[in-house]
C-alpha positions as CSV (number, residue, x, y, z in Angstrom):
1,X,110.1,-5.4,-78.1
2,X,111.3,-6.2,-74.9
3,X,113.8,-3.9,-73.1
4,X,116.6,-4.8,-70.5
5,X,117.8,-1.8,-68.3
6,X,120.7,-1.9,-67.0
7,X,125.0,-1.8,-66.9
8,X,127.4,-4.1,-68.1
9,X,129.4,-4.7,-64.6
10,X,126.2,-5.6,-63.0
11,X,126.4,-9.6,-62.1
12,X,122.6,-9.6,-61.7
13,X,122.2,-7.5,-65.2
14,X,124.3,-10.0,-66.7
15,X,122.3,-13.4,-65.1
16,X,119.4,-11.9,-67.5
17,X,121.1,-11.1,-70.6
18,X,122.9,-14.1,-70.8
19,X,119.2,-16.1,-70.5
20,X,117.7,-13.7,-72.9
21,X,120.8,-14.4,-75.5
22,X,120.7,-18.1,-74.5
23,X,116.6,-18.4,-75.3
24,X,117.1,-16.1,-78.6
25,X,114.6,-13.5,-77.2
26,X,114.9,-9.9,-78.9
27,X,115.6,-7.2,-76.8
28,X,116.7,-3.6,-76.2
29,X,119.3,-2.8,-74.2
30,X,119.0,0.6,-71.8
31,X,122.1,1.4,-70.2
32,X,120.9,2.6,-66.8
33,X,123.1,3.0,-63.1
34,X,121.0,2.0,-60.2
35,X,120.1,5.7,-57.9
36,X,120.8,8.1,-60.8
37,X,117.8,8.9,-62.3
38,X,114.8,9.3,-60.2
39,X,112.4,8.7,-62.7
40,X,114.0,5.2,-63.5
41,X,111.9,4.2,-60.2
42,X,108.5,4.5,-61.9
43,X,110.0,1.4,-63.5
44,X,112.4,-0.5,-60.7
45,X,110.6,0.7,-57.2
46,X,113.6,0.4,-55.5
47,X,116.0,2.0,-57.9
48,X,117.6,-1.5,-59.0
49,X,119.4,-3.3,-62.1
50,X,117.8,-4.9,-64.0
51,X,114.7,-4.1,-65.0
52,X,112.6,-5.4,-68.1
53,X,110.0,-3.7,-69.8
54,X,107.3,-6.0,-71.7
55,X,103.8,-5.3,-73.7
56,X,102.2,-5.4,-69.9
57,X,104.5,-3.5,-67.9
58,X,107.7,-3.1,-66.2
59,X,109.7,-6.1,-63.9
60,X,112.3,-6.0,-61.4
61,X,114.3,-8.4,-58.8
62,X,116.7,-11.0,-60.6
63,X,114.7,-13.7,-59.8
64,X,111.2,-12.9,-60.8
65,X,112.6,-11.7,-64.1
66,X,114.3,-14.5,-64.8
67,X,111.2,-17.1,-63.8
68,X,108.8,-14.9,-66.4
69,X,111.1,-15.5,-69.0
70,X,111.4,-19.0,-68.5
71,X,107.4,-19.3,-68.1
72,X,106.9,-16.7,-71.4
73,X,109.2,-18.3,-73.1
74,X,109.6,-22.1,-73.2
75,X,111.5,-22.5,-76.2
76,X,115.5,-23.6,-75.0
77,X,113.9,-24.4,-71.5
78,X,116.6,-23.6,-68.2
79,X,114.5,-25.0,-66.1
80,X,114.0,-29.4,-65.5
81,X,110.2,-30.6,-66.2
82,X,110.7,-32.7,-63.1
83,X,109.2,-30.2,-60.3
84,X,111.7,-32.2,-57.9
85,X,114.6,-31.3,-60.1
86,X,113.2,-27.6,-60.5
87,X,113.3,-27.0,-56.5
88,X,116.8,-28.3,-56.5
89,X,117.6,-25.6,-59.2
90,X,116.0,-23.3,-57.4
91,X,117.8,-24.1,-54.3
92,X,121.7,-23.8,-56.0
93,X,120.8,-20.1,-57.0
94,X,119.4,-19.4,-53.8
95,X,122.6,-20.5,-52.2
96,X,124.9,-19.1,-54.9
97,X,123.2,-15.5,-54.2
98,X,123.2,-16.0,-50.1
99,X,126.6,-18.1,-49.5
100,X,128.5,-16.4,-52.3
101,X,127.3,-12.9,-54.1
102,X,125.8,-11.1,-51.0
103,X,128.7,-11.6,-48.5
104,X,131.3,-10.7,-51.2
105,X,129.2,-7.7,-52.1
106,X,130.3,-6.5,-48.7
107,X,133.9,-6.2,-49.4
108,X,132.9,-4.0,-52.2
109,X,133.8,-0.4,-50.9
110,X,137.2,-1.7,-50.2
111,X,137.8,-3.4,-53.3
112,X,136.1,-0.8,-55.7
113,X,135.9,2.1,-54.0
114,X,139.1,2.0,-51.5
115,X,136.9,2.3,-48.7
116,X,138.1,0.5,-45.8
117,X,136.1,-2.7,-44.5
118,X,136.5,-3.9,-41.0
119,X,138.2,-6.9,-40.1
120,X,134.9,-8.1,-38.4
121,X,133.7,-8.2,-41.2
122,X,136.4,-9.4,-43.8
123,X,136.1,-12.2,-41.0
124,X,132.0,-13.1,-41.2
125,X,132.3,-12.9,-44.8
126,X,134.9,-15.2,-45.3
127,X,133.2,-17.5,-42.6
128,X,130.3,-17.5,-44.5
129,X,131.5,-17.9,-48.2
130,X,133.6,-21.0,-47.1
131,X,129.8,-22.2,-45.3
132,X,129.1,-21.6,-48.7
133,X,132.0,-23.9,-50.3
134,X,130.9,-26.5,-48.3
135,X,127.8,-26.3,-49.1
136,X,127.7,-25.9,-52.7
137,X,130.3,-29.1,-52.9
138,X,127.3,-31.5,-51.5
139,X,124.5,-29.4,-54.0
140,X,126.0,-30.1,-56.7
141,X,128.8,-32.3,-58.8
142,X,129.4,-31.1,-62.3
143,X,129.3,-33.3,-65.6
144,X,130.0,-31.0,-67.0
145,X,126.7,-28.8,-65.6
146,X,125.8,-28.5,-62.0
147,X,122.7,-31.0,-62.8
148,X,124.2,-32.9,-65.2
149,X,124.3,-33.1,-69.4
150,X,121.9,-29.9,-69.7
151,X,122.9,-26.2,-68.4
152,X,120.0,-25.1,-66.4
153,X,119.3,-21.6,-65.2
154,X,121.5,-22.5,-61.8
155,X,124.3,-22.5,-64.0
156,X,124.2,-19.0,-64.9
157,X,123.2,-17.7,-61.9
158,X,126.4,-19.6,-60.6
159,X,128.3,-18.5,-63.3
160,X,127.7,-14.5,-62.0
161,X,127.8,-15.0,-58.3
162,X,130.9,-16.8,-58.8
163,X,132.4,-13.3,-60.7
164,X,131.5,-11.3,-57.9
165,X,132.7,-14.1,-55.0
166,X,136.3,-14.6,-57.3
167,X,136.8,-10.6,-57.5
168,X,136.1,-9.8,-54.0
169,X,138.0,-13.2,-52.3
170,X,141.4,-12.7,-54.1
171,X,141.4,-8.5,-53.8
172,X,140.7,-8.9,-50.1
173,X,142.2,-13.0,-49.0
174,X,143.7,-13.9,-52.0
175,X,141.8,-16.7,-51.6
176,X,141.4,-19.1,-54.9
177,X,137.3,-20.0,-53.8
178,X,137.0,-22.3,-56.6
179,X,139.9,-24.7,-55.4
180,X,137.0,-25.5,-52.5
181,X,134.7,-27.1,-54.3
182,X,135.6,-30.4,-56.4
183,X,134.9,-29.6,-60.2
184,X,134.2,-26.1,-59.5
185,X,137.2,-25.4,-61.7
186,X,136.6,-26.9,-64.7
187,X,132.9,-25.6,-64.5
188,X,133.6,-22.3,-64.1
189,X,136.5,-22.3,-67.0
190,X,133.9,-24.3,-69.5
191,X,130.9,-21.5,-68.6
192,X,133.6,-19.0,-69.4
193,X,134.2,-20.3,-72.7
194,X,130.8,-20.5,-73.9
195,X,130.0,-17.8,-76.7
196,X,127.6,-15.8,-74.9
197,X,129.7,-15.5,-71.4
198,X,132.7,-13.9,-73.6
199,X,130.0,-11.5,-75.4
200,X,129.2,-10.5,-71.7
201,X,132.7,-10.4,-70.1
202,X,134.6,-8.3,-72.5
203,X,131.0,-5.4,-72.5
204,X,131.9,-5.7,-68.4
205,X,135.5,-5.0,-69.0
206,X,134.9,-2.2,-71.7
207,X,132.1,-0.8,-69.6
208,X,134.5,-0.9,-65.9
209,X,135.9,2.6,-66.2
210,X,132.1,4.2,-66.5
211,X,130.9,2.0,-63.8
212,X,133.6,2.7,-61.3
213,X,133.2,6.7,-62.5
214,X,129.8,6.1,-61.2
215,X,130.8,4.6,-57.6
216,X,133.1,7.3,-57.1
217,X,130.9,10.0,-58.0
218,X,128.9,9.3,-54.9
């Protein structure tokens, strides 16, 4: 049986369970903190959440992961037959990660950890998040999905940058980032709603304490 190693907080952890519940594909789950356990790199190279293990070996980054599962497993397809359609898929969860996850990451030590961030670069984050707003309101207009009738697997990956992007911009701005993009809203409030994003959600708020035990600790 497959296995999924990883943590509960983890946005990127998260992008892959909720494909793996979504498809109906049976799993393990191995609770694992990114940098704790050396030998966890004979399986992630570079120490990273999440990881899958399958009957040929072991698989890291986000992205790769989640393209072999759509490929191994068509059944519930996330991805649009149209190879046009695909790239543009591909392109919204490129952007989500770049515009949206990566520069809120980077407000992290402050808003986890208490560390201090500098105003330079409170500044080129926010600079580059609202890029990002802009951006992701001429990619895509919901109904109700980003592409349309169908969820696709730029909605989830949406769906988690978005939880980073939200935590980060109010802790530091108090900045409401979905009132930039028109339907954004109402997207992000029907992913929420869904069955297996309140599965997910109330594991990252039972599993918070451990997780920010583990930040601390370093």
């Amino acid at each position: 049986m497959l296995k999924l190693y990883g943590f509960a907080v983890s946005n990127y952890f998260n992008m892959v369970k909720h494909v793996l519940l979504y498809k109906g594909i049976a799993f393990d789950e191995v609770a694992t903190f990114p940098g704790m356990d050396p030998a966890y790199n004979s399986k992630s190279p570079m120490g990273k959440v999440p990881c899958i293990e399958t009957e040929q070996g072991y698989l890291a980054e986000t992205s790769v992961i989640l393209s072999y599962l759509e490929a191994a497993y068509p059944a519930r397809p996330l991805m649009p037959a149209d190879e046009w359609q695909r790239a543009k898929v591909s392109e919204l969860m490129k952007m989500a990660e770049l515009y949206f996850e990566l520069p809120a990451r980077r407000l992290f030590p402050e808003v986890l950890a208490g560390k201090k961030v500098s105003d330079d670069i409170k500044a080129e984050v926010r600079e580059t998040i609202a890029k990002g707003c802009k951006a992701m309101a001429q990619l895509a207009k919901p109904s109700p999905y980003m592409f349309g009738e169908a969820m696709t697997m730029g909605d989830v990956a949406m769906r988690y940058c978005l939880v980073t992007c939200k935590l980060a911009t109010q802790a530091i701005y108090q900045w409401d980032v979905v009132a930039e993009v028109p339907g954004l809203r109402e997207w992000d409030e029907m992913m929420a709603g869904s069955d297996i994003a309140k599965q997910l959600d109330k594991a990252m708020q039972e599993g918070m304490t451990a997780f920010l035990a583990a930040v601390n600790a370093k």
